[in-house]
C-alpha positions as CSV (number, residue, x, y, z in Angstrom):
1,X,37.5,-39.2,-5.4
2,X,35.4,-36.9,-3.5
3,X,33.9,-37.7,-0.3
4,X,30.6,-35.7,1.8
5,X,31.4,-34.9,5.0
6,X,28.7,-34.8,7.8
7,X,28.1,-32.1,9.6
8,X,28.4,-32.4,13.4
9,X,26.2,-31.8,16.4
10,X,28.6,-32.2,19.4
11,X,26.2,-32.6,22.8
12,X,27.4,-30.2,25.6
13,X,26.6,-30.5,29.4
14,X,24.1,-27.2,28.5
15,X,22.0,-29.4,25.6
16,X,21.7,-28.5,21.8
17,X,20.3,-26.0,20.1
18,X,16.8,-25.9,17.6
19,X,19.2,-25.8,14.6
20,X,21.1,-29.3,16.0
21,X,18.2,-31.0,16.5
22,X,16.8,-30.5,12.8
23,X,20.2,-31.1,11.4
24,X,19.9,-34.3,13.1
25,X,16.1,-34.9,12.4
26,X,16.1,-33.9,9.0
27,X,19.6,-34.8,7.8
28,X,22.8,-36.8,8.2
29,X,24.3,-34.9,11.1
30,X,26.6,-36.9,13.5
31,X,25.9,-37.2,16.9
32,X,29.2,-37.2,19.1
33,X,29.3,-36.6,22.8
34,X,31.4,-34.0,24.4
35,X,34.1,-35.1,26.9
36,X,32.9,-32.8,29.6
37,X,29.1,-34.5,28.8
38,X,30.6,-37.6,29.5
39,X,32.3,-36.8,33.2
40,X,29.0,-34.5,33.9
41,X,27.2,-38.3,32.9
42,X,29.8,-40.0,35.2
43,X,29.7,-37.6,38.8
44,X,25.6,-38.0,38.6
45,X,26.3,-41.7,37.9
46,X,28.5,-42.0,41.1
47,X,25.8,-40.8,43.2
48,X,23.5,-43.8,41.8
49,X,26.0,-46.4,42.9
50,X,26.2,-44.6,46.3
51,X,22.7,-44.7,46.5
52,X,22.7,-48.7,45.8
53,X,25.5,-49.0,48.1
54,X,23.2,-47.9,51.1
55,X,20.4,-49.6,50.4
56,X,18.0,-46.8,51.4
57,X,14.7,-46.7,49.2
58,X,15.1,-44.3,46.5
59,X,12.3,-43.6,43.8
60,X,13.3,-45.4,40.7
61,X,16.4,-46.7,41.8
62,X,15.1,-49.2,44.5
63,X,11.8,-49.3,44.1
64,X,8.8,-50.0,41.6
65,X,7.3,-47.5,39.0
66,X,3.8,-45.1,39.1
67,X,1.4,-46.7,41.9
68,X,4.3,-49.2,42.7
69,X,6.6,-46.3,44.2
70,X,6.5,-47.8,47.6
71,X,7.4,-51.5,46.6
72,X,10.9,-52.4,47.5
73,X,12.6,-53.9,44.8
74,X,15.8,-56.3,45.8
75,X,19.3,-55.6,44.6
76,X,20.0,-58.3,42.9
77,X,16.6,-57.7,40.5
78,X,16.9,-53.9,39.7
79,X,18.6,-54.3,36.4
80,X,15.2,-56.8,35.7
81,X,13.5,-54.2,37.1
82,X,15.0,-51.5,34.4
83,X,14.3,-53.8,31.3
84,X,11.0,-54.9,32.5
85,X,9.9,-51.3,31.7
86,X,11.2,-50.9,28.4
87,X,9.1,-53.9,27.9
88,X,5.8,-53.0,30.0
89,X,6.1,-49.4,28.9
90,X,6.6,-50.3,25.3
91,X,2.5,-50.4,24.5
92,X,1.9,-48.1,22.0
93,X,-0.4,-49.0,19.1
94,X,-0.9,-47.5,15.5
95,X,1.0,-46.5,12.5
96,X,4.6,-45.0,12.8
97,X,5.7,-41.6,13.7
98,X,8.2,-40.4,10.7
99,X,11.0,-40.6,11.0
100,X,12.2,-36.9,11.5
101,X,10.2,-37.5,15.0
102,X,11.8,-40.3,16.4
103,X,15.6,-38.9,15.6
104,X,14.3,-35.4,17.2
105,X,13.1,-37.6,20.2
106,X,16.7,-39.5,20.5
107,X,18.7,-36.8,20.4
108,X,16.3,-34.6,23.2
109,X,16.8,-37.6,24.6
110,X,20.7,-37.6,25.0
111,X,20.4,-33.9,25.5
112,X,18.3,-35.0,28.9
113,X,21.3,-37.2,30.0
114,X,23.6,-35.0,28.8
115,X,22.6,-32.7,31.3
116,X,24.2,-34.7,34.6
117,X,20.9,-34.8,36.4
118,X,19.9,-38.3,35.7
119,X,22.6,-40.4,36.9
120,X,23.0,-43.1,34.1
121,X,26.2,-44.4,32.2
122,X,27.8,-42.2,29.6
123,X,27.6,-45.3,27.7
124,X,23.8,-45.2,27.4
125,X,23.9,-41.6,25.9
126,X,26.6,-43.0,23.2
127,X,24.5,-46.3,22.7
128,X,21.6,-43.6,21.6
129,X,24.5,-41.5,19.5
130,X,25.3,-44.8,18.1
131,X,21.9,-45.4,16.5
132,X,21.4,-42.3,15.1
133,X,24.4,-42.3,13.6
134,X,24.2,-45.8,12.0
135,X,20.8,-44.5,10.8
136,X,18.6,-47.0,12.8
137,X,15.4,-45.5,13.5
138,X,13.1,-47.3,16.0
139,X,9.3,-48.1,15.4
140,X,7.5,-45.4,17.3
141,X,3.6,-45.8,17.5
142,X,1.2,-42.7,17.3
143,X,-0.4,-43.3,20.1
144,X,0.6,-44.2,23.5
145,X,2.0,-41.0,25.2
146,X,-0.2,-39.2,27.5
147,X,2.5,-36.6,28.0
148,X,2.9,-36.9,31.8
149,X,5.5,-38.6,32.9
150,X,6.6,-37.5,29.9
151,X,6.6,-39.6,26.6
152,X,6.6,-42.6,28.5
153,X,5.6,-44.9,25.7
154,X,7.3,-43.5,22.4
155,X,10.5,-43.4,24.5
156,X,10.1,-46.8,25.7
157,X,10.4,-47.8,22.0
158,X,13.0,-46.0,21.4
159,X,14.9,-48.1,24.7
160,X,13.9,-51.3,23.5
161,X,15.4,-51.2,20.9
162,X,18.8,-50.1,22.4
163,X,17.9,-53.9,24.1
164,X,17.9,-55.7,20.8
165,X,14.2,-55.9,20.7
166,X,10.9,-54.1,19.8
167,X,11.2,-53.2,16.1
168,X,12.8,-50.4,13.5
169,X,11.9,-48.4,10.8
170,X,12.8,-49.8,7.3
171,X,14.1,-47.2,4.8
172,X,10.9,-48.5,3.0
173,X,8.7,-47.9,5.7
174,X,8.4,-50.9,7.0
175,X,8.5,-52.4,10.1
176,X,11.7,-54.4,10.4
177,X,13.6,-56.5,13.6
178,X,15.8,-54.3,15.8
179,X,18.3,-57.1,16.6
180,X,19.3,-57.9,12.9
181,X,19.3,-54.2,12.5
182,X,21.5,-53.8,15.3
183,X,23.7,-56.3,14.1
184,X,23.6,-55.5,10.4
185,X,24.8,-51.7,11.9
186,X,27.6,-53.6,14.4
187,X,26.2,-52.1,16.9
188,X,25.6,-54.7,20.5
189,X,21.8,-54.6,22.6
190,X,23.1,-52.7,25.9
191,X,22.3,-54.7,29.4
192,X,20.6,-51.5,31.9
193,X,21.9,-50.5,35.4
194,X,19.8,-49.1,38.0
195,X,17.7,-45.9,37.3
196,X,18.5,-46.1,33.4
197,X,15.2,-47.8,32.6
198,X,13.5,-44.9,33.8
199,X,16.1,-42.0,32.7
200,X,15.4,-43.5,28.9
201,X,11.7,-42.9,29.1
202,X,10.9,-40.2,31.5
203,X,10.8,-36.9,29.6
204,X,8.8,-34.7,27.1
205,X,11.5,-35.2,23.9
206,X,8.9,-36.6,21.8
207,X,6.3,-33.5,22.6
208,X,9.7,-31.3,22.8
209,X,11.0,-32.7,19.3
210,X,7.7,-32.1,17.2
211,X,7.5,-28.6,18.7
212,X,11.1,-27.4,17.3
213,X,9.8,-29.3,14.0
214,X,6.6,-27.1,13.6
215,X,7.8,-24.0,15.0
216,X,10.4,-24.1,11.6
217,X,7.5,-25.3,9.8
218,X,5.5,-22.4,10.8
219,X,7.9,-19.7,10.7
220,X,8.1,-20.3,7.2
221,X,4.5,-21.1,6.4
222,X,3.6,-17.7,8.0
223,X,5.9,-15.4,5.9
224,X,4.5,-18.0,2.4
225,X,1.2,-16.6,4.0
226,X,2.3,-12.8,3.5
227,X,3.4,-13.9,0.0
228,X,0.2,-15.9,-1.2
229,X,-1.8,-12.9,0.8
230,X,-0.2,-10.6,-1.7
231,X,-0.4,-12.2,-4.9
232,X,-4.0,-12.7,-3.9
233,X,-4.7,-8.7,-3.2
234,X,-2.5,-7.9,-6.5
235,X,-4.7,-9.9,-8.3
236,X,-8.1,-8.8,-7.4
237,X,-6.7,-5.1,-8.2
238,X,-6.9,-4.6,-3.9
239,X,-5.5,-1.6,-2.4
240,X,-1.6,-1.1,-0.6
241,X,-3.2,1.7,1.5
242,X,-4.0,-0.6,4.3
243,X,-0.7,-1.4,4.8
244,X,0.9,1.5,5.6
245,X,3.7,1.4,8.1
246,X,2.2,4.5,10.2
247,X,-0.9,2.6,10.2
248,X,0.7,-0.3,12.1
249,X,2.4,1.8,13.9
250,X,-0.2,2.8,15.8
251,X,-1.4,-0.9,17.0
252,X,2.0,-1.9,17.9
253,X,1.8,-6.1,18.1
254,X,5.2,-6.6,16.6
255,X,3.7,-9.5,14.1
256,X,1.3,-7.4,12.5
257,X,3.9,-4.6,11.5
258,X,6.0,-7.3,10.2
259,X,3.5,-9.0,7.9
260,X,2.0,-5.5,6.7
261,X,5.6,-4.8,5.8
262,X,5.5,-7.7,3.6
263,X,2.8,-7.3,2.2
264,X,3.1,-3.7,1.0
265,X,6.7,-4.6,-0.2
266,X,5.5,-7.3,-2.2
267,X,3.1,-5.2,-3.8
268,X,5.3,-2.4,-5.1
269,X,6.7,-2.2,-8.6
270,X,3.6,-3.6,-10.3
271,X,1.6,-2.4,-13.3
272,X,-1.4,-4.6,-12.0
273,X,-1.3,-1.6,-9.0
274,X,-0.6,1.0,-10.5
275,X,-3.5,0.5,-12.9
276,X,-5.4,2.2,-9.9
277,X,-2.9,3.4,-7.5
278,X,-4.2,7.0,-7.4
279,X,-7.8,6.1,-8.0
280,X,-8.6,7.3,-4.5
281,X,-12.4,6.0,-5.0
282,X,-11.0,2.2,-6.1
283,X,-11.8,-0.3,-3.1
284,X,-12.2,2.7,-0.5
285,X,-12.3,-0.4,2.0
286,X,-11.3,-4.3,0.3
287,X,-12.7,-7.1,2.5
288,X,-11.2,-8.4,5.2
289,X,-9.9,-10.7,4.1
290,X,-7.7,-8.4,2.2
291,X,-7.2,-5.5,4.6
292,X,-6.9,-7.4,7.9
293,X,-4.6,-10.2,6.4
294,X,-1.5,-8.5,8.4
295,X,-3.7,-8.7,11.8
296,X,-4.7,-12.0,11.4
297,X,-1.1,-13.3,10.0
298,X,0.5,-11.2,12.6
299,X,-0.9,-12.4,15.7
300,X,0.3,-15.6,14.4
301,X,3.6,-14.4,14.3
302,X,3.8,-13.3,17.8
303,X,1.6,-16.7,18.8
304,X,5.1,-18.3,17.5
305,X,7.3,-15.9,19.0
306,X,5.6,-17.1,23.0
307,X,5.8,-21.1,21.6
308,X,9.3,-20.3,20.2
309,X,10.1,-18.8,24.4
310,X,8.5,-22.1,26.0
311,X,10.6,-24.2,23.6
312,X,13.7,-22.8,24.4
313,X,13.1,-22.6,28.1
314,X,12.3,-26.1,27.8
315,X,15.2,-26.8,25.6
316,X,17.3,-26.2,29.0
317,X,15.4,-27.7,31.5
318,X,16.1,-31.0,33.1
319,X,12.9,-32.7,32.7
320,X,13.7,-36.0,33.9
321,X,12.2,-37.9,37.4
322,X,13.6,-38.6,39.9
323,X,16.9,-36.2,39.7
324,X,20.2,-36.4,40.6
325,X,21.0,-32.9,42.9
326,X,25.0,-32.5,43.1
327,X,25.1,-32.1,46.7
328,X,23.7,-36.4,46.5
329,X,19.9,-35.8,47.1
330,X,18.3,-38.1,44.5
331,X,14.7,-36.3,44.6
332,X,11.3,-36.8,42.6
333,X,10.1,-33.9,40.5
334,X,7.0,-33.1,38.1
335,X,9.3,-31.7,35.5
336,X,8.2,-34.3,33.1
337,X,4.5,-33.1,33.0
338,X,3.9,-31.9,29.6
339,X,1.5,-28.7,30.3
340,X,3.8,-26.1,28.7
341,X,4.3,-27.6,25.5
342,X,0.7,-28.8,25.1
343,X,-0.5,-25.1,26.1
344,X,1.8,-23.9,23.0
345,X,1.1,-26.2,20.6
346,X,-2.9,-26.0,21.4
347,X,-2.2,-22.2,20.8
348,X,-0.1,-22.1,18.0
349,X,-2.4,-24.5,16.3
350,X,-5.4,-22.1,16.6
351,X,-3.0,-19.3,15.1
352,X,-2.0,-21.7,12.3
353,X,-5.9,-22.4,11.2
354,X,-6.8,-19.0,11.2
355,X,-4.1,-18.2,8.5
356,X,-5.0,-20.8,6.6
357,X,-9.1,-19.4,6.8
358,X,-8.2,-16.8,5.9
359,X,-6.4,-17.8,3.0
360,X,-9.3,-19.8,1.6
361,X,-11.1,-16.6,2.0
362,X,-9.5,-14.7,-0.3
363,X,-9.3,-17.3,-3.0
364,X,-13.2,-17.8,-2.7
365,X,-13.0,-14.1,-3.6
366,X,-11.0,-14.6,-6.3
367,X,-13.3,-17.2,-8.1
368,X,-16.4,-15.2,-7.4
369,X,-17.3,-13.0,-10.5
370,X,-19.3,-10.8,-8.2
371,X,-16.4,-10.4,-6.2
372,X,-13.3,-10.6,-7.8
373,X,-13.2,-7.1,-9.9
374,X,-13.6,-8.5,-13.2
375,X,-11.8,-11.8,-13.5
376,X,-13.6,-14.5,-15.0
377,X,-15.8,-17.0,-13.2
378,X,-13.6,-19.4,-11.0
379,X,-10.5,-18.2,-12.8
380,X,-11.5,-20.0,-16.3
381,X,-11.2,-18.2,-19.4
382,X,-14.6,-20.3,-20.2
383,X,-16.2,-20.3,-17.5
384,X,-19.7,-23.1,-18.0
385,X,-17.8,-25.6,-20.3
386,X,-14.8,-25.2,-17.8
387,X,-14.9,-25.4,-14.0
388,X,-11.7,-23.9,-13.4
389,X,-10.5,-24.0,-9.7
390,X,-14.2,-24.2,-8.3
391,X,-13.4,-27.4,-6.9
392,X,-9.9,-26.8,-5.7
393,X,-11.8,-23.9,-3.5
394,X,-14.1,-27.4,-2.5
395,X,-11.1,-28.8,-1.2
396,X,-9.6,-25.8,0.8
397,X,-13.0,-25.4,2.1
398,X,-13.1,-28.7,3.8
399,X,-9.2,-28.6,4.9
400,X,-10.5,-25.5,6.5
401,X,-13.2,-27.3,8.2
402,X,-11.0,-30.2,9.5
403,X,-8.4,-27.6,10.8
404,X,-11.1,-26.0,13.3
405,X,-11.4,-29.3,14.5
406,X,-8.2,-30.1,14.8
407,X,-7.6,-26.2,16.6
408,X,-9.7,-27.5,19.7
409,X,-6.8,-27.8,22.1
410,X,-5.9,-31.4,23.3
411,X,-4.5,-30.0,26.6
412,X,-7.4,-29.7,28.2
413,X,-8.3,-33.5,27.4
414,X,-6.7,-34.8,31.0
415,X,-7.7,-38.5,32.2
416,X,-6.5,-40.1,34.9
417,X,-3.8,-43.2,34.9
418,X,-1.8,-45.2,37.1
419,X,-3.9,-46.2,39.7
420,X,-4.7,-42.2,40.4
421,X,-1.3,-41.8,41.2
422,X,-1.0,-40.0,37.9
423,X,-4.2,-38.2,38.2
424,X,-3.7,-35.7,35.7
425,X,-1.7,-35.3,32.2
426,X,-1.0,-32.9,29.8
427,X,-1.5,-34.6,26.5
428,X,1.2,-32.1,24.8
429,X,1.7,-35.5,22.8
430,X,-1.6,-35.4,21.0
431,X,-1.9,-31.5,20.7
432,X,2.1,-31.7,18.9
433,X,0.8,-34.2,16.9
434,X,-2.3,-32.3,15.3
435,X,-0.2,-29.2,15.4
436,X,1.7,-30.9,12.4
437,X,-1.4,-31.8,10.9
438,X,-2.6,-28.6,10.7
439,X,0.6,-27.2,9.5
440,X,0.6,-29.5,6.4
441,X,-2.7,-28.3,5.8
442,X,-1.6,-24.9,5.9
443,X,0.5,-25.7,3.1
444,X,-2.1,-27.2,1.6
445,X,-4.1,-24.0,2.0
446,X,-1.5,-21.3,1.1
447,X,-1.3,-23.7,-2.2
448,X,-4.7,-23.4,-3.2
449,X,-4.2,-19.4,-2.7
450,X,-0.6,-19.6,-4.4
451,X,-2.2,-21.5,-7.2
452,X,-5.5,-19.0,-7.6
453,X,-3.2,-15.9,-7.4
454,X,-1.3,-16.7,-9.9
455,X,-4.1,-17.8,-12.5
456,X,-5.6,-14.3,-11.3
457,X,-2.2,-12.6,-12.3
458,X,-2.1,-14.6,-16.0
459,X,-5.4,-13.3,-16.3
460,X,-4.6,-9.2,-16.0
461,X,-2.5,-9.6,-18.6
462,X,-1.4,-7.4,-20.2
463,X,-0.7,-5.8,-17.1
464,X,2.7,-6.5,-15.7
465,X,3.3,-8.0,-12.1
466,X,4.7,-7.0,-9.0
467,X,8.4,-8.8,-9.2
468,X,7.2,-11.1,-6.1
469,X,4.3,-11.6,-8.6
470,X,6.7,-12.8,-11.4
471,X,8.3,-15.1,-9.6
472,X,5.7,-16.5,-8.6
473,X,4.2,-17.3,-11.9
474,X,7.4,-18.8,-13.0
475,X,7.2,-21.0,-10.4
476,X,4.0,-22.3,-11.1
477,X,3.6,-22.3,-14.9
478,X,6.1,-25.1,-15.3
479,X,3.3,-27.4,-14.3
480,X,0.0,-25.4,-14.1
481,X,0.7,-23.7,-17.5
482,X,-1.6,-20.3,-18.3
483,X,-5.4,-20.2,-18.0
484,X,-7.2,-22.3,-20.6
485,X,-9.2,-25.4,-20.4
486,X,-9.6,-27.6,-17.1
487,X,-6.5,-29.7,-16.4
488,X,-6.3,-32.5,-14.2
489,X,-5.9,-30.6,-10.9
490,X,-4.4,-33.0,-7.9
491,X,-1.1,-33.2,-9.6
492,X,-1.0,-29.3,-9.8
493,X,-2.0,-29.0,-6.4
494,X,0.9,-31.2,-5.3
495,X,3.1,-29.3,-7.3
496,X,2.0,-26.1,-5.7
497,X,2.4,-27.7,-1.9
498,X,6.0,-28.7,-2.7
499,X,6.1,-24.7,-4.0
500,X,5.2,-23.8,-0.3
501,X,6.9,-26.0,1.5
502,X,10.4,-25.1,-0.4
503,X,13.1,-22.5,-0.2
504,X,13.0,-21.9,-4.1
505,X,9.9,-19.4,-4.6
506,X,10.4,-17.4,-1.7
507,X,14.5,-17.2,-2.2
508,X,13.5,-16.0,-6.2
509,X,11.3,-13.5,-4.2
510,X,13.8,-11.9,-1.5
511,X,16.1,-11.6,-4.6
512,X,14.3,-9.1,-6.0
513,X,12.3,-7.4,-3.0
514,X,14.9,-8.5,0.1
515,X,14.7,-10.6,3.0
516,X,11.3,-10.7,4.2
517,X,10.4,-10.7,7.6
């Protein structure tokens, strides 16, 4: 009998990495703690207890929360002080956050203890482990998180449940009681100390979380772009000239001599181009849309690379308040203000819409009869009786539309809380959260194009593809068939997304033409 093992992501005193935290949000990985985490966890937790020893007022530790900083609270009520934020702080309202989020938040969130600087119990690091690991998943709310003071909200569901209350997500979706699932996982509600109310909650990991998410998402999405890009221009008979390495040479952004790259290797090898290769007088200059996809999909590219930087930096940092110094100084910070990630994710959202605009672009090109260099109207072989994919270009049009939106950045979006003691926030919460949006539109998009470049390919038959081209088609006849009469279309369309969003069609395609970039 055969047994799976899990992998691992063991928790140092220097954090995780991107890839543990999407083995842990997207799979089964187990969480264990490292024995030199734990005695980093218990020297800045001995500090704590010194500080409660003295007495003296200490942010967090002795005294209220936000505008009640300067309230004294009694040593004998600090631990009600702890669980009465969980409680207060628990307020969010609105549907759930998937699931993939909340894990990526718990485990950014025992990375942030991990790190010795917040003077908590190893125990409360493992208590976090132990959820993950039993698969309990707490009921996160969309809204709530301002992100300053971090993600004070989403996290403080997260705690609650640790406390046997607040709720979980059901395997179903639905919204279930934490302390039966405690107890159906064995695990027991953990009673706080001093300071580990606030160490739970202070933080960006929800923010921090959906950024490592999307910039994965996006990586991948952007080099789909480069393949949807091509079978678009291979289809409309477009010309590889444009993409010339010595022509990208001589505008040296790094992203744009990648993508050009792609795109002119993708193109090689195909009938479809060589049909007019050497016609030096065929599409003297293609549309934009065509020639310019590397510049537009490039700057992308190195729009990631800077969000991909202030992740990892942020990936390191102690972002917790107040901190636990070594030499015994307990000291308030603003590490947990949110700016950085909200800046990158604002940006990286306005890269992302303009990929997918330009996508829809091309495929209103390739439905255009006047455009399209002799393909039939809207890519129907009967083109009056038969709408082909006019409306599918409908529906790109109007993602396009609500990704513009959706590109205005959030970041700059501050309003004041706490009694004007938090006077200004970042909202990296809200600008991580449209950045996935506007990734799964991209997909979206790029399966609009992926679907239209393909029906253009079918129809320049006889002509053979490129080998990127082939692939593609046999990845998308299985359920779009070849060009005939109208078929019902959403269920193509979803098809095509889950094309995108997978491994399979671009791993057929680096078999044949190499790793692309």
């Amino acid at each position: 009998m055969s047994t799976v093992t899990r992998p691992v992501v063991t928790v140092q005193p220097t954090g995780v990495t991107p890839a543990d935290v999407r083995a842990v949000a997207r799979g089964t990985a187990t969480v264990v703690l490292d024995p030199s985490t734990v005695e980093a966890m218990a020297a800045s937790r001995a500090i704590v207890d010194r500080i409660e020893q003295t007495g003296r007022p200490v942010y967090g530790v002795s005294t209220g929360f936000g505008a009640l900083a300067n309230t004294f609270v009694a040593p004998e009520r600090r631990a009600e002080l702890q669980h009465a934020l969980i409680r207060s702080h628990a307020a969010g309202i609105g549907a759930p956050m998937p699931r993939e989020v909340v894990r990526a938040m718990m485990l950014l969130r025992i990375r942030s203890l991990a790190l010795g600087h917040s003077g908590v119990r190893p125990q409360l690091a493992q208590a976090l482990a132990d959820l993950l690991n039993a698969d309990v998943t707490p009921w996160v709310p969309e809204h709530g998180s301002l992100g300053a003071s971090g993600d004070l909200a989403p996290l403080a569901h997260c705690a609650l449940v640790l406390l046997g209350e607040g709720w979980v997500l059901g395997p179903d979706g639905s919204r279930r009681d934490a302390a039966q699932a405690l107890r159906a996982a064995g695990l027991r509600p953990v009673t706080l100390a001093a300071k580990e109310g606030l160490a739970l909650v202070n933080g960006t990991d929800g923010m921090l979380g959906m950024l490592l998410l999307a910039i994965a998402d996006a990586a991948h999405l952007f080099s789909m772009a480069d393949v949807t890009a091509a079978l678009a221009i291979e289809a409309m008979l477009g010309s590889e000239r444009p993409f010339l390495p010595e022509l990208h040479a001589i505008r040296p952004h790094p992203g744009q001599a990648v993508s050009a790259a792609n795109i002119h290797r993708l193109l090689q090898n195909s009938a479809i181009m060589d049909s007019h290769r050497d016609d030096l007088a065929h599409a003297v200059q293609d549309a934009y849309s065509m020639r310019c996809a590397p510049q537009v999909a490039g700057a992308a590219r190195d729009t990631l690379d800077f969000v991909d930087q202030v992740a990892a930096r942020e990936l390191r940092s102690v972002v917790d308040n107040p901190v636990v110094l070594p030499d015994g100084r307990v000291e308030s910070t603003g590490n947990f203000h949110g700016a950085p990630l909200g800046f990158a994710a604002d940006f990286l959202a306005i890269a992302a819409a303009e990929v997918g605009a330009i996508a829809e672009r091309r495929v209103d090109r390739l439905l255009d009869v006047t455009r399209s260099r002799e393909l039939p109207a809207f890519l129907s072989p009967d083109a009056g009786v038969n709408s082909g994919l006019m409306i599918a270009q409908y529906t790109a049009a109007g993602i396009v539309a609500e990704n513009r939106r959706l590109a205005a950045p959030a970041s700059v979006d501050s309003l004041p809380t706490s009694g004007m003691q938090e006077d200004h926030v970042s909202m990296g919460w809200a600008a991580t959260r449209k950045l996935r949006t506007v990734l799964d539109n991209l997909t979206s998009l790029l399966a609009v194009e992926l679907l239209a470049g393909v029906r253009g390919l079918q129809l320049r038959a006889p002509l053979a593809p490129s080998p990127a081209g082939r692939a593609a088609v046999a990845a998308v006849r299985p359920f779009a068939g070849a060009p005939g009469p109208d078929i019902f279309l959403a269920p193509v369309l979803e098809a095509a997304r889950a094309v995108v969003a997978g491994p399979g069609l671009r791993t057929a395609i680096e078999a044949e033409v190499g790793p692309l970039g």
